[in-house]
C-alpha positions as MATLAB code, in Angstrom:
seq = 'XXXXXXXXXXXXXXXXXXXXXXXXXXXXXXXXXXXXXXXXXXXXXXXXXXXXXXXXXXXXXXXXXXXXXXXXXXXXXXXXXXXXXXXXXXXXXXXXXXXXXXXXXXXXXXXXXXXXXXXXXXXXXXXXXXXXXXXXXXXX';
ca = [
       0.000    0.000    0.000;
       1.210    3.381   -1.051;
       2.314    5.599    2.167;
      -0.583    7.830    1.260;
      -3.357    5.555    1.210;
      -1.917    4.388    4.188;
      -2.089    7.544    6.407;
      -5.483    8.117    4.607;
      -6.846    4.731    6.026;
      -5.067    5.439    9.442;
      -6.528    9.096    9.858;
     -10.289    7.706    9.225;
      -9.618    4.635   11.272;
      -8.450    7.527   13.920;
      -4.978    4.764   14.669;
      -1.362    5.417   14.180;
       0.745    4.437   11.772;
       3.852    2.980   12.875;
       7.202    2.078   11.408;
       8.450   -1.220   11.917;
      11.246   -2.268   10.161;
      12.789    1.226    8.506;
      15.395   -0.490    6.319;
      13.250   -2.602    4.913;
      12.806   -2.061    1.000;
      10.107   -0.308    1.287;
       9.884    0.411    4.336;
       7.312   -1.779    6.832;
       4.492    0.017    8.796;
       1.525   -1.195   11.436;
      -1.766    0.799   11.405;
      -2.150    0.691   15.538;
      -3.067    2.352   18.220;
       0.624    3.412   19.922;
      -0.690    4.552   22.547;
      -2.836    1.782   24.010;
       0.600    0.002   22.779;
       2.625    1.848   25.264;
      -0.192    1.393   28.144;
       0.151   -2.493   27.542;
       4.047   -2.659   27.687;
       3.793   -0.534   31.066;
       1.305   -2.587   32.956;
       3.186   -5.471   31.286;
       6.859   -4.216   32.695;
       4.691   -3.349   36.105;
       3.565   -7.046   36.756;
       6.795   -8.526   36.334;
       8.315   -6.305   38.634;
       5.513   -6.680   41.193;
       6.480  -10.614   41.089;
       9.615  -10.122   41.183;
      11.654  -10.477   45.205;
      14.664   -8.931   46.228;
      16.887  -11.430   48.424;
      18.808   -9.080   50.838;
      21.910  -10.677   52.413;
      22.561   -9.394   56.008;
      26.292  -10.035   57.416;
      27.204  -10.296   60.685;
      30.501  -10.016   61.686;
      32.652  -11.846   64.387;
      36.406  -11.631   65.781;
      38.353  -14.193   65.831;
      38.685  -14.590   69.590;
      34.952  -13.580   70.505;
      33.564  -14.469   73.587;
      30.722  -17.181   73.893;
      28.203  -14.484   75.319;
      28.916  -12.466   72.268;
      28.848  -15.215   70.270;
      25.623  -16.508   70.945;
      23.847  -13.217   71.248;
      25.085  -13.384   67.408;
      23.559  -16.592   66.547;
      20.434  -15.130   67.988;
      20.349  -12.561   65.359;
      21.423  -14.986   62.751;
      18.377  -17.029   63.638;
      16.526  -14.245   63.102;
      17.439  -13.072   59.847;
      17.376  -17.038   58.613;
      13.717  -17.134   59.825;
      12.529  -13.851   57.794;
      14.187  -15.782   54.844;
      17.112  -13.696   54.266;
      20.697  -14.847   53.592;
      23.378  -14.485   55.918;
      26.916  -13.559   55.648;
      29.035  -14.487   58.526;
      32.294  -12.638   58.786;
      35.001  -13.238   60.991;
      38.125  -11.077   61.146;
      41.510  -11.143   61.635;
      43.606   -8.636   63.440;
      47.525   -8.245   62.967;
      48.611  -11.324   63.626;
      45.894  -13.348   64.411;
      46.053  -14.345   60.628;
      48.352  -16.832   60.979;
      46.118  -19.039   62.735;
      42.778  -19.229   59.927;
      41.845  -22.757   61.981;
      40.621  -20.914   64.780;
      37.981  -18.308   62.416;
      36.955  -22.078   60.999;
      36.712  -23.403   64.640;
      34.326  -20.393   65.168;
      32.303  -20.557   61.923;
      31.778  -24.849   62.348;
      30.380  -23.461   65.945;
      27.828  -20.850   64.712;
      27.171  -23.373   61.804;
      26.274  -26.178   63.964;
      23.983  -24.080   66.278;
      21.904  -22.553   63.673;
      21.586  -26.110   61.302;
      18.348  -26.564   62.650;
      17.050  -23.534   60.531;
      20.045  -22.976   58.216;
      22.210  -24.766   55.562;
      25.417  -23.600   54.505;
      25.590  -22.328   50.613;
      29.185  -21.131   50.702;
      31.885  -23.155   52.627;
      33.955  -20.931   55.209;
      36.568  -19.617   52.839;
      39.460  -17.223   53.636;
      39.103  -13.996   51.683;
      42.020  -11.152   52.830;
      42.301  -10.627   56.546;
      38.755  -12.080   57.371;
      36.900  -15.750   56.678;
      33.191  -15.690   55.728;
      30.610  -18.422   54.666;
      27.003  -17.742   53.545;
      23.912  -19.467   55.049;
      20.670  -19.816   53.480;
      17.107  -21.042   54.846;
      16.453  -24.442   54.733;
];
């Protein structure tokens, strides 16, 4: 169809006439309504982000020569944060020269990890990463 035939059928129809496919030989149009177009790709875009979750990660971070008090008012919160379905990070850090002994931050994360299994399972092993070692638990 000619181009002005075309906007003579789209201006009685009261539509749009859109290009589609511009390098096209000729050129490809769509008699449409572009705006009840755009209103459909917007609610469309909206209900995919109303479905979509956000999964927050929440760390919590430990020495490595924390007290047991301390420690368990940690695992508290770690329960916690498990039971509203969030991920947890647990950090524990190294100061100056408490590096050179890593087995002791593992000692400490196989605690916290065997106190909260009940509700938890680990998703990253306790790895060393710089001066601090840090696993990540998930909800079971």
């Amino acid at each position: 169809m000619s181009l002005y035939e075309a906007l003579k059928t789209v201006e009685s129809l009261g539509i749009d006439l859109v290009e589609v496919a511009p390098e096209a030989q000729p050129p490809v149009c769509r008699m449409m309504d572009y705006g009840k177009y755009r209103y459909q790709q917007r609610k469309k875009s909206q209900g995919t982000k109303k479905k979509q979750t956000f999964v927050t990660v929440k760390e919590v971070k430990l020495g490595s020569r924390t007290d047991s008090h301390d420690l368990s008012f940690k695992v508290r919160h770690i329960r916690r944060f498990i039971e509203r379905g969030q991920r947890v990070k647990v950090s524990v850090f190294f100061r100056g020269r408490e590096i050179t002994h890593p087995e002791l931050g593992k000692q400490m994360l196989d605690g916290v990890l065997g106190q909260v299994l009940d509700v938890a399972k680990l998703d990253i092993a306790p790895r060393l990463e710089g001066r601090s070692m840090a696993m990540l638990l998930v909800p079971k």
